[in-house]
N, C-alpha and C positions, 0 to 999 in steps of 0.2 A: 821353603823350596826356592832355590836360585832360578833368575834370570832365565841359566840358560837352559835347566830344565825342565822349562815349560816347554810344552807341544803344541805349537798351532796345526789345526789342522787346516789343512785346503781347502779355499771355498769348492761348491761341490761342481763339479766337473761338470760342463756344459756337452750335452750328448746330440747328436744329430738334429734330432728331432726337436729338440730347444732351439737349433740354430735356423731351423726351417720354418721353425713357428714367429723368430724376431726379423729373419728376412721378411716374412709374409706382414706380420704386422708394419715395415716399413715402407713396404709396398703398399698397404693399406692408407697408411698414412698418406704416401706421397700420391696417392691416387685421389686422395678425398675432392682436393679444388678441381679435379679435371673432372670425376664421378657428377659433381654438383653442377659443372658447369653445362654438363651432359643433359642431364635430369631438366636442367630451367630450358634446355634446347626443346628437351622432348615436349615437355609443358606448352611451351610458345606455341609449337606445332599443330599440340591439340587444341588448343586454343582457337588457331585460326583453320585448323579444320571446322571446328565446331561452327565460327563464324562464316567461312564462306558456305558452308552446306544450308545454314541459315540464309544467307542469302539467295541462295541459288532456291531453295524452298519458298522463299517469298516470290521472286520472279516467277516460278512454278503457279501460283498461287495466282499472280495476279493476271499473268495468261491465261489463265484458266477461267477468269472471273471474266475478264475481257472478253473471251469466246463464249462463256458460257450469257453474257449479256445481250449477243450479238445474237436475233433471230435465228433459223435457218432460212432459206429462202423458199417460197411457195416450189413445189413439185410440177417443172416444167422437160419436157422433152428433148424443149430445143437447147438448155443447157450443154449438151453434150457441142453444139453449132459453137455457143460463144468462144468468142477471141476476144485477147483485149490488144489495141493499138492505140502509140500516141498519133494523133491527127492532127494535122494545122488547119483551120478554119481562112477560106478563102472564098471570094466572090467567084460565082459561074455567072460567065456574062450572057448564058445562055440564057440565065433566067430574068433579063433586066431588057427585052423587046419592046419595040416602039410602039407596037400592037400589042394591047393587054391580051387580047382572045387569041392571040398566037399559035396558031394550032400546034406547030411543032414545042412549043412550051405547055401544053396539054399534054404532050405524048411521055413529054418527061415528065410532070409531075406524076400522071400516069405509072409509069416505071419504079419511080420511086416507094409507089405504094406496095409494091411489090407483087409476085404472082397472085393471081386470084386477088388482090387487095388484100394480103395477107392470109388468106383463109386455108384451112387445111384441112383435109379428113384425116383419122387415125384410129386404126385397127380396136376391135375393142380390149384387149391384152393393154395395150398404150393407154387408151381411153379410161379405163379401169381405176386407172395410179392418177386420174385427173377430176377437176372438178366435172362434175355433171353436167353431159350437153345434148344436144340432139342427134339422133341415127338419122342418117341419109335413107330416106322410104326407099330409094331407089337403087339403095346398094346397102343392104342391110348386113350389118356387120363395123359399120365405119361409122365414125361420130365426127359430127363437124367444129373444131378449134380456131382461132383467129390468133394470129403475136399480135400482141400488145404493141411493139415498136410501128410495124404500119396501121394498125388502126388508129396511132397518134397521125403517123403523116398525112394517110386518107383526112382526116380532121384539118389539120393546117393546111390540105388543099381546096376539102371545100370554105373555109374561110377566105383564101384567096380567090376564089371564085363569086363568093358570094359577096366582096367587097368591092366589086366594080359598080358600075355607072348602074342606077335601074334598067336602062337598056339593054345591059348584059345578063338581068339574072334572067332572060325568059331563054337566052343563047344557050348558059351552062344546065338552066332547070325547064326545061321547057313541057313537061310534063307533073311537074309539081307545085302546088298552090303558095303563094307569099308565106303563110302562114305552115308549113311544113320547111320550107325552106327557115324560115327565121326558128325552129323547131329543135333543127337540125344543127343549122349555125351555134343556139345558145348548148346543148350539148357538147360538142366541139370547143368552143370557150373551154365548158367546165374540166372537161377530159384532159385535155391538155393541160389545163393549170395544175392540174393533181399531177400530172404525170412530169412533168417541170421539177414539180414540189419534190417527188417521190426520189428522182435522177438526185438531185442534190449535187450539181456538176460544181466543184468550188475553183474552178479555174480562174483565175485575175484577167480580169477585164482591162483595161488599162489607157490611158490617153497620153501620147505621145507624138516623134513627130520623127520617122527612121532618116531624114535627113542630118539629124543631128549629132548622128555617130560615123564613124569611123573603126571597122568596118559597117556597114547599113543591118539592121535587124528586121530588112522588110525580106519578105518571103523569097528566095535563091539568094539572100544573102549572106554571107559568112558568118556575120554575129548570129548568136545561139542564146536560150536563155540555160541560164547560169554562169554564163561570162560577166566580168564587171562591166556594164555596160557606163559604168560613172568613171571608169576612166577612158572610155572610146570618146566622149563628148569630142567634138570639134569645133572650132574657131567662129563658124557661124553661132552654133549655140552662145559662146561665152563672151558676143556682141550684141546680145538678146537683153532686154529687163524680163526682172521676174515676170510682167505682168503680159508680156508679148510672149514669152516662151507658155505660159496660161492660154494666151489668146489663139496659137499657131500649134497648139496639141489637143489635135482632136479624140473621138473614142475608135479606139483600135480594138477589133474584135479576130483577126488574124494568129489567135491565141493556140497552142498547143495545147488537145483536150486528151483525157484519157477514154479512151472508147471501147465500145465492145464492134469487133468487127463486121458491119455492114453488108457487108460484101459474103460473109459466110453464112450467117443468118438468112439472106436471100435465097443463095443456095440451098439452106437446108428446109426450106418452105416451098422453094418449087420443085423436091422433090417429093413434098406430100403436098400439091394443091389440092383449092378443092378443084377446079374448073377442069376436069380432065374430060375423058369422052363420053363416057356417062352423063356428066355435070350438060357438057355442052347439047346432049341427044334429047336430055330432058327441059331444058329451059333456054339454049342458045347461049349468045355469049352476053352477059350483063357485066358492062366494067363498073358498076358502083354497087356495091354487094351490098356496104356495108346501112 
């Protein structure tokens, strides 16, 4: 057979659907690096999803342990009363008379103690949710309660009292024997020290000397704590030796404390005294209750 009578035949004829299948696989192709680049995105992702939910579950976790560590606080009334304020701690010259027996420094530490010296009646509903105390015979229905903050202060007043001259204690106790008073006194000691203890006030006490800055950090003046106070130093200061600028700083107790407001607590105890007209119809007025 010649040459040219042989017959090739056509490769076979490429049909639609052939051409949409090699488009598609070049498509497949040219997708693969962006597909994978895709995939390692999504990964990442999850990854740090997974990581920060873990973190945020560990924070979870340790709030939780942190509150759960923390007491609750004894079931008091006057909760609802507290405020909290920061206070500067400052001298009243009221209370520094030339006269210890100062009557008008009586009246205040008086005041201080607060109505009734602290003391409250409260409905038996109130009384109920509290520890166990005594019903007023004379008004039956009402339990007699005391704050804890003035029968501190009552305390550090009679210790100011009781730390005068012998010849003052017969002036503040004139109806009470050495031996009651000294009684009294050593309770007051213990009461307070607990209560000291309890407060855990962690305020910085501090020795310095407000002359030595610029602006001054004594009480109206412009310096504030949380300013750098190491760069207000002034010229006086840094003609000081170490051991004069030692000797010329004393204890500064003029500190900002965090408190619970004073002043609302008061209010909210002389609106349940106990001394009301009942209190006074049956026994007159006794300012030392406690």
């Amino acid at each position: 057979m010649s040459l040219s009578a042989k017959k090739y035949e056509p490769l076979l004829n490429e049909g639609k659907d052939d051409i949409d299948d090699r488009r598609r696989s070049i498509d497949y192709a040219l997708q693969l690096p962006i597909n994978r680049k895709r995939d390692k995105t999504v990964r990442l992702l999850v990854v740090l999803n997974v990581v920060l939910a873990g973190l945020l579950l560990g924070a979870v976790i340790v709030l939780w342990e942190e509150k759960a560590s923390v007491p609750a606080p004894p079931y008091s009334p006057a909760w609802e009363a507290v405020r909290h304020v920061n206070k500067r701690f400052a001298r009243d010259d009221r209370l520094y008379p030339a006269n210890e027996t100062d009557a008008e420094v009586d009246k205040l530490w008086l005041n201080f103690t607060g109505p009734s010296n602290g003391h409250i009646i409260l409905p038996m509903e109130e009384a109920r949710k509290n520890v166990p105390s005594a019903e007023m015979y004379y008004e039956p229905g009402y339990y007699i309660y005391g704050l804890s903050m003035f029968h501190q202060v009552h305390c550090l007043d009679l210790i100011r009292r009781s730390f005068y001259p012998p010849t003052h204690s017969k002036h503040y106790f004139p109806n009470k024997s050495d031996d009651e008073v000294v009684k009294h006194k050593y309770h007051c000691f213990d009461y307070l020290r607990q209560s000291i203890m309890c407060s855990g006030d962690v305020t910085m006490d501090h020795w310095f000397n407000y002359t030595w800055t610029e602006p001054s950090f004594a009480a109206g003046g412009e310096g504030k704590a949380g300013d750098d106070w190491m760069a207000m130093l002034n010229p006086e200061y840094e003609r000081l030796t170490p051991k004069q600028r030692h000797d010329h700083a004393p204890l500064l107790w003029d500190t900002t404390h965090f408190c619970r407001d004073y002043d609302a607590l008061y209010q909210w105890v002389k609106d349940r005294q106990l001394v009301d007209d009942a209190y006074i119809k049956e026994f007159g007025i006794d300012e030392d209750i406690f």
